[in-house]
C-alpha positions, 0 to 999 in steps of 0.5 A, a space after each residue: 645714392 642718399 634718399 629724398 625725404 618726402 613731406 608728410 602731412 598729419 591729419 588734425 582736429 581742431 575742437 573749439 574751447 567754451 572759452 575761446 581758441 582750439 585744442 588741436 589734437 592729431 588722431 595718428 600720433 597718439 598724445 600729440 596735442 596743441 592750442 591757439 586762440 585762433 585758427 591760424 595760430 592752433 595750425 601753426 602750433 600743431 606744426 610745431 607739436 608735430 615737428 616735436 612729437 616725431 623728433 621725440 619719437 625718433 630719438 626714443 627710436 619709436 616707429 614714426 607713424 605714416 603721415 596721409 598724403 591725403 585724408 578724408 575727414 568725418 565730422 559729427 556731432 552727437 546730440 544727446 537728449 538728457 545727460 546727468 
């Protein structure tokens, strides 16, 4: 009996640019990383970063992280008084 491939979801974050768009980074495949002038277009792009990474994982027989079928999210942002 062949088994049936599960989806995996990949949690990412998108992190504005001083000069527009989103770098997308996916903290559970270390350098994974994606752009897009909005958000729609950085998910999108991050797919396919994603789809890449883990084909390049698997043809370099490396193990293939965990996708999250849900995960929660922690966002702060850290205000620092005076930085040289």
């Amino acid at each position: 009996m062949a088994r049936t491939k599960r989806p995996q979801s990949y949690q990412i974050a998108l992190v504005p640019d001083e000069d527009g768009g989103f770098t997308v980074v996916v903290p559970s495949l270390p350098g994974c990383i994606s752009y897009g002038e909005t958000v729609e277009a950085a998910t999108r792009n991050a797919r396919e970063a994603i789809e890449l990474h883990l084909e390049n994982l698997a043809a370099h027989k490396e193990p293939i992280p965990k996708g999250h079928e849900s995960a929660p999210v922690f966002s702060a942002l850290v205000q620092l008084s005076d930085v040289r």
